[in-house]
C-alpha positions as CSV (number, residue, x, y, z in Angstrom):
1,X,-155.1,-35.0,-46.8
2,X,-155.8,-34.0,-50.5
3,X,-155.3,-30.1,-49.7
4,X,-151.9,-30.6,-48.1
5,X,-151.0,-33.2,-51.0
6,X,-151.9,-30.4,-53.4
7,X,-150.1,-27.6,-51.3
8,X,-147.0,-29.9,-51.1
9,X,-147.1,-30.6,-55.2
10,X,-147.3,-26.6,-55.6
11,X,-144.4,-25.5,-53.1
12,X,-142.4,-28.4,-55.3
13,X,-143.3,-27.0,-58.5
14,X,-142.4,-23.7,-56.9
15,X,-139.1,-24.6,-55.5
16,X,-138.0,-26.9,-58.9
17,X,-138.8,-23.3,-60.8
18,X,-136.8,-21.2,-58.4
19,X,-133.8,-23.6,-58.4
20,X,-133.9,-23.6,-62.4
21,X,-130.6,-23.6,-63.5
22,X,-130.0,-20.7,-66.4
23,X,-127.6,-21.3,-69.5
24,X,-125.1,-19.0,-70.4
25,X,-123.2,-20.1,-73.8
26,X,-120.2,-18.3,-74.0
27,X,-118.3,-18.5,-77.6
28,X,-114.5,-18.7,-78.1
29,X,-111.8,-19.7,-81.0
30,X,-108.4,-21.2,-80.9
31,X,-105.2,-20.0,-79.3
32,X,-103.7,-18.2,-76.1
33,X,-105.3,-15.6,-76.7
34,X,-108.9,-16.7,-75.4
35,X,-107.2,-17.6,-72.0
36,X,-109.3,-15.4,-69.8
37,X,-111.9,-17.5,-71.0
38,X,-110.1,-20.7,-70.6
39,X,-109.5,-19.7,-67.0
40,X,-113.4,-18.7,-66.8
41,X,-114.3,-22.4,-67.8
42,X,-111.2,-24.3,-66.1
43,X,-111.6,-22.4,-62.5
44,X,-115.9,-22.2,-62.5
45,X,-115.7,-18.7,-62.2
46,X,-118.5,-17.6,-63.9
47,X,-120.9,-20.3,-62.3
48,X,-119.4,-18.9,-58.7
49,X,-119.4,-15.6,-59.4
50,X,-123.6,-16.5,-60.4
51,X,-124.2,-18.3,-57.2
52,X,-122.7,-15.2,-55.5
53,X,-125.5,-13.1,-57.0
54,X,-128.0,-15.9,-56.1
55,X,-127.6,-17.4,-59.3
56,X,-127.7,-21.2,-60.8
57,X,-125.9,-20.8,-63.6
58,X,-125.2,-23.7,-66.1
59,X,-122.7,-22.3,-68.4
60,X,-121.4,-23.6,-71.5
61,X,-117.9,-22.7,-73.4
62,X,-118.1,-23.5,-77.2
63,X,-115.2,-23.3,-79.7
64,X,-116.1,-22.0,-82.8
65,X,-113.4,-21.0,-85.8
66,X,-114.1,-17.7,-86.6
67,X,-116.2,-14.8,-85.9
68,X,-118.6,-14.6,-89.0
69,X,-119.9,-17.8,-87.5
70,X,-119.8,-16.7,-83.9
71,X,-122.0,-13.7,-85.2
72,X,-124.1,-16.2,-86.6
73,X,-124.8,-17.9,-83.5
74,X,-125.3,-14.8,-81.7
75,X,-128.0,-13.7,-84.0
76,X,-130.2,-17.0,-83.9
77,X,-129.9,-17.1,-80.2
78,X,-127.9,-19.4,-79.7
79,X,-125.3,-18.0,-77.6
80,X,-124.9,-15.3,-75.0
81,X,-121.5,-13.9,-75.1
82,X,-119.9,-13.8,-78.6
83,X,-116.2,-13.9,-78.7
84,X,-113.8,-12.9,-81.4
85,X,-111.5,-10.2,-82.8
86,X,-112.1,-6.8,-83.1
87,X,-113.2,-7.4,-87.2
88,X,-116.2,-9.5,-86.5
89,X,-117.1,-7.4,-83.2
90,X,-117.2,-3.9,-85.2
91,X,-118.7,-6.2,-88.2
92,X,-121.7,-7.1,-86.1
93,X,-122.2,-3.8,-84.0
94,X,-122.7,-2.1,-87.9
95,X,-125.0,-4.1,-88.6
96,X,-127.0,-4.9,-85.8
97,X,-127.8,-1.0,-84.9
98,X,-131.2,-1.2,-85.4
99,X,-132.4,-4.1,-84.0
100,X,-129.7,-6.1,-81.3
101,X,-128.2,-3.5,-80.9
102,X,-125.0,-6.0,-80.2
103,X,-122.3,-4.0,-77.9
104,X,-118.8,-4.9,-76.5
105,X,-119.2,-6.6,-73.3
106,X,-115.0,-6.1,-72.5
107,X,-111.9,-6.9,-74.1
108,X,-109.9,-10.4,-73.4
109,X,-106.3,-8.8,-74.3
110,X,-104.0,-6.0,-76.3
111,X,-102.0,-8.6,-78.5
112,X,-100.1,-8.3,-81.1
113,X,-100.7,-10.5,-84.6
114,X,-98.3,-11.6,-87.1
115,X,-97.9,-12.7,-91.0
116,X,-95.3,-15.6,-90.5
117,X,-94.4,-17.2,-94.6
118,X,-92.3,-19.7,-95.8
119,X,-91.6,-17.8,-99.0
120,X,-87.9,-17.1,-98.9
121,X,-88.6,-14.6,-101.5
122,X,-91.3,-12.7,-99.5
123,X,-90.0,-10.1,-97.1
124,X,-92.2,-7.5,-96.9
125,X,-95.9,-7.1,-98.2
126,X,-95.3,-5.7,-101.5
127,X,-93.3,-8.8,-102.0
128,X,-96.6,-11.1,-102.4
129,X,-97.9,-12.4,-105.6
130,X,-101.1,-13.9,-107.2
131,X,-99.0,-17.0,-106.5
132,X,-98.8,-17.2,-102.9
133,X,-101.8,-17.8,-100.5
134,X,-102.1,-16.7,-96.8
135,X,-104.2,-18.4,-94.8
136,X,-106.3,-17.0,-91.8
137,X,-109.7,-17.7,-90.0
138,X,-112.0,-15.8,-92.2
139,X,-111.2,-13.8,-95.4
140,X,-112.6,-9.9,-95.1
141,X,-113.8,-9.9,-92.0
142,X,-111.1,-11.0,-89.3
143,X,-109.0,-8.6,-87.6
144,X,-106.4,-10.9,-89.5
145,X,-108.0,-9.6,-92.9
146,X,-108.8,-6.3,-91.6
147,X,-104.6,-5.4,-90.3
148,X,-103.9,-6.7,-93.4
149,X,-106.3,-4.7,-95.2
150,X,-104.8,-1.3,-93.1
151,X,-101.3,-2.2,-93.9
152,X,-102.5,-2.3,-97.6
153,X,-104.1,0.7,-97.6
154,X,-101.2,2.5,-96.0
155,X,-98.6,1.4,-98.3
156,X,-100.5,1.6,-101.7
157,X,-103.0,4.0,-101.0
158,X,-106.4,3.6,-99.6
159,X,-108.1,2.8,-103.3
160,X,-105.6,-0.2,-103.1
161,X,-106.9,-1.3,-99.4
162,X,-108.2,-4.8,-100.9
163,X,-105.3,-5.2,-102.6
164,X,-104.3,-9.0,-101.0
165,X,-108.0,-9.8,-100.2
166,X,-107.8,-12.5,-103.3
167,X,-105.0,-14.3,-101.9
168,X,-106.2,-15.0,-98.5
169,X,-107.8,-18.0,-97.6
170,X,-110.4,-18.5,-94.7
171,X,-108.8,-21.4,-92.7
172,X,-108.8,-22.2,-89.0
173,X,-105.2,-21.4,-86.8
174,X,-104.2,-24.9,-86.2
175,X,-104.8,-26.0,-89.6
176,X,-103.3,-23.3,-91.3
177,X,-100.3,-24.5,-89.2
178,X,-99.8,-27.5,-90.2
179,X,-101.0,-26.5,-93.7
180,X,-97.5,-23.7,-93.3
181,X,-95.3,-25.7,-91.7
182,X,-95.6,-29.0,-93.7
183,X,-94.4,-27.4,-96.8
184,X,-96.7,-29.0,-99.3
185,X,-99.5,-27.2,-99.2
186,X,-100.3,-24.2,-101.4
187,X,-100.8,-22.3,-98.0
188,X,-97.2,-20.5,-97.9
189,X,-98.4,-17.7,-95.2
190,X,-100.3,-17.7,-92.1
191,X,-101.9,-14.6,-90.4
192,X,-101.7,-16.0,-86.7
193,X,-101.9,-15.1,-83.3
194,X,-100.4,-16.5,-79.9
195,X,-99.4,-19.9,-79.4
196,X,-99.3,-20.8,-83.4
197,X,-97.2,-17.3,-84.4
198,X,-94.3,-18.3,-81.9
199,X,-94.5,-22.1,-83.0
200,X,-94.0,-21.6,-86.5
201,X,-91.2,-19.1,-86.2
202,X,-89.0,-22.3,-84.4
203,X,-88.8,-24.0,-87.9
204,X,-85.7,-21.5,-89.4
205,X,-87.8,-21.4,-92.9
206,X,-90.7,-19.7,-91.7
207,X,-90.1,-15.7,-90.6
208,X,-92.4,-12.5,-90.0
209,X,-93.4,-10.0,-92.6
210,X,-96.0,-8.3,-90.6
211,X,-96.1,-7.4,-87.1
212,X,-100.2,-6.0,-86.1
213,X,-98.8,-3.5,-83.5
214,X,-96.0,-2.1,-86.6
215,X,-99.6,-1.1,-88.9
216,X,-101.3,0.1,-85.5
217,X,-98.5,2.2,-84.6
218,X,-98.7,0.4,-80.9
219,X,-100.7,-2.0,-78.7
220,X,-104.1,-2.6,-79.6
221,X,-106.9,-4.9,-78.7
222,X,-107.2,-8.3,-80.5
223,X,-110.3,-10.1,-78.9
224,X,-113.0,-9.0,-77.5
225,X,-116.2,-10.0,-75.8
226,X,-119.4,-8.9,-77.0
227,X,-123.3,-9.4,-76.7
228,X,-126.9,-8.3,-77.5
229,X,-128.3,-5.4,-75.9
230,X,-132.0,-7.2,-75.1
231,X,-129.4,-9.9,-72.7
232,X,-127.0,-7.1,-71.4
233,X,-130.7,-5.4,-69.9
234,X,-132.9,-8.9,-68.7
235,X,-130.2,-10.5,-67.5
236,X,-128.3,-7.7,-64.9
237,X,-126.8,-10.4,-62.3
238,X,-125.8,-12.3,-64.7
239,X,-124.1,-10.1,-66.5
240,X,-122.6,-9.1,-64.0
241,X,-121.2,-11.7,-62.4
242,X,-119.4,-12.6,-66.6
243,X,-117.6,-9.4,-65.7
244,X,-116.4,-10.3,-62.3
245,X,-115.4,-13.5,-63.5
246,X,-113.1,-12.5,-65.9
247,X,-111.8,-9.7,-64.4
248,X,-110.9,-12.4,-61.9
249,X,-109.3,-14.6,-64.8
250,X,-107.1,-11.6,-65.8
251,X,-106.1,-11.3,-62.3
252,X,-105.0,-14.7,-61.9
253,X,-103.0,-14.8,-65.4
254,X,-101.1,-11.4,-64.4
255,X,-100.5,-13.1,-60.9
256,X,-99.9,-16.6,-61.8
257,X,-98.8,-17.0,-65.6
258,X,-97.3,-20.8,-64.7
259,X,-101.0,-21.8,-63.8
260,X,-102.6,-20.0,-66.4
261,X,-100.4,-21.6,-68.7
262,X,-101.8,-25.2,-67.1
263,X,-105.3,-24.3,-67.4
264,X,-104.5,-23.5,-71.4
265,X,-102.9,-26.8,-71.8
266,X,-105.1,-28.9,-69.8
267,X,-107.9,-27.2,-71.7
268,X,-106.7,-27.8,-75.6
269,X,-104.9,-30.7,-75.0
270,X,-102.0,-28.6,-75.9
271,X,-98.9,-30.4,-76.9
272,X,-96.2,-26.9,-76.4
273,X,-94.3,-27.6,-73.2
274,X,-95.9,-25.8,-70.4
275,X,-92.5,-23.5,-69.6
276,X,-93.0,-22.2,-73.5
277,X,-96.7,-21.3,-72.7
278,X,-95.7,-19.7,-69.8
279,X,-93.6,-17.5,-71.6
280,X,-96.0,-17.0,-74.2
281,X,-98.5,-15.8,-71.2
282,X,-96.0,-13.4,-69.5
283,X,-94.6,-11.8,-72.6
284,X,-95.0,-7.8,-72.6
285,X,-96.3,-7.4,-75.3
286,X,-99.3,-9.3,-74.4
287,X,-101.5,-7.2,-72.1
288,X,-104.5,-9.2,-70.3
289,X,-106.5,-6.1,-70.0
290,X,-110.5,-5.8,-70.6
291,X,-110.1,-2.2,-71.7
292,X,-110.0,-1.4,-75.3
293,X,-106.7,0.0,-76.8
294,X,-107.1,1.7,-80.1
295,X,-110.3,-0.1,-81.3
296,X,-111.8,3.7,-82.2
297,X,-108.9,3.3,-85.4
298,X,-110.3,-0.5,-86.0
299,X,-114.1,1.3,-86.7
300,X,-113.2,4.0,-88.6
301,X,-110.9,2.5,-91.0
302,X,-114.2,-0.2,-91.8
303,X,-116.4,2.5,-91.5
304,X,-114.2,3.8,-94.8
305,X,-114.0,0.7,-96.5
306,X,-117.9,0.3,-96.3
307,X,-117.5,-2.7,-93.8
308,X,-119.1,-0.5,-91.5
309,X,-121.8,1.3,-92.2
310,X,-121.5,3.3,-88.9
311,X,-119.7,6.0,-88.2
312,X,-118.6,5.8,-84.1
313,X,-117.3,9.2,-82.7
314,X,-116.2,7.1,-79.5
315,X,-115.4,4.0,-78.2
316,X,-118.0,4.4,-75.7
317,X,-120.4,3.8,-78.6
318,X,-118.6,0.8,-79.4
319,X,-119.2,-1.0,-75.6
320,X,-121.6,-1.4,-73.0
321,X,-121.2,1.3,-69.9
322,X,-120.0,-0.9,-67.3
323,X,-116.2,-0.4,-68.5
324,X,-116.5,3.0,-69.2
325,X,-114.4,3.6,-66.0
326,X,-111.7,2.4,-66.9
327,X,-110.8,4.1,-69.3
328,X,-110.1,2.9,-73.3
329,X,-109.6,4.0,-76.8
């Protein structure tokens, strides 16, 4: 009776350890723009795209600011898949080279950003002073910071790239809103992204300066998803199964924006009427795509600011192999 109590203890112990759940922590920020991951979270698709692999997966969405600290999380091991803009993403491949070895897992979206300002007298860049202050989610190294630094560069030369780095201010989307739109603060500009860029513009006072796509000379990638190389190569299934869940998400926001749009409500407690999400979701210039587009210009314009210490020759370099088929830039 002892021996079978002992073999019955060890085939529990055995089947407690096989049915251990694994954590995946998955980063994201503020804004439409992380709605593939919204849609990951919302629908479960991650956890059933595990279970489809043979997989418990417990998985955990956390909303964090701004890259720099996303980057930060990812390096003390305390998340799996980093999420942010291109800025941080190149930021942390430079300097993780010999040692992470942090790659791009895919790419959320090609969106485009814009400099909104309530400065009547401010119409194009050149028309900023030491008096105004534009707020976005991390000064230097944000894709914010770094479009900004590119349309700089290319108006006033590339010694002159830093040019508006001391009047930015490192400040989260929706607070730089209301920060913008309350016209008190110093905060007079706001280098946004989808929903807050399209809210701000409805108050008459507030227009664009900047358009992301104008600098870029097109459509380019705005977020990305990125990880360590050491949990891209022990963890196969479920890495896997991260990419077949959101390339179902994207599927289901081409196919579906109305839903989409629900899930990103429901999810941020949003208070924009679902029909102006919608719209948000199914404009075409926003491309839910999880191939890069023009990320290659992104590193080598850090690369010649120093951001980067890096050179990439291709994107390739820039992202793990599993998208390589689709093609990128």
């Amino acid at each position: 009776m002892k021996r079978f109590g002992q073999i019955l203890a060890g085939v529990t112990l055995l089947f407690a350890a096989q049915t251990h759940a694994e954590t995946v922590r998955v980063a994201k920020q503020f804004g439409v723009s992380y709605l593939p991951l919204i849609v990951m979270q919302e629908e479960h698709l991650l956890e059933a795209e595990g279970k489809a692999r043979g997989l418990d997966l417990e998985v955990q969405f956390l909303t964090i600011s701004n890259g720099a600290s996303i980057n930060d999380a990812l390096i003390s091991g305390n998340l799996e898949f980093a999420s942010g803009g291109v800025g941080p993403m190149l930021t942390i491949w430079g300097k993780t080279r010999n040692n992470l070895k942090v790659r791009g897992v895919a790419t959320l979206n090609a969106m485009p950003i814009w400099l909104n300002t309530s400065n009547p007298k401010v119409h194009a860049l050149h028309d900023f002073t030491e008096t105004d202050k534009i707020a976005l989610p991390a000064v230097k190294v944000t894709i914010q910071a770094i479009v900004m630094q590119m349309a700089a560069a290319k108006e006033f030369g590339m010694a002159n790239f830093a040019k508006f780095d001391p009047i930015t201010v490192s400040l989260g989307h929706p607070d730089a809103q209301v920060a913008l739109m309350s016209f008190k603060s110093e905060i007079n500009a706001h280098f946004t992204s989808a929903p807050f860029m399209y809210e701000e513009l409805l108050d008459p006072r507030i227009h664009t300066v900047l358009n992301s796509y104008d600098v870029l000379g097109g459509p380019h990638t705005f977020n990305a998803v990125w990880a360590t190389t050491a949990y891209h190569d022990a963890h196969p299934k479920t890495y896997a199964a991260f990419l077949a869940a959101l390339d179902r998400a994207q599927k289901l926001i081409a196919a579906d924006p109305k839903k989409a749009a629900e899930l990103y409500v429901r999810n941020e407690h949003s208070k924009i009427p679902l029909e102006r999400v919608a719209e948000i979701v199914a404009k075409p210039e926003n491309d839910w795509t999880m191939q890069p587009k023009q990320v290659l210009k992104f590193a080598h314009f850090m690369h010649q600011t120093g951001a980067v210490s890096t050179q990439a020759a291709d994107w390739k370099e820039l992202f793990f192999p599993e998208i390589y088929a689709g093609g990128g830039s």
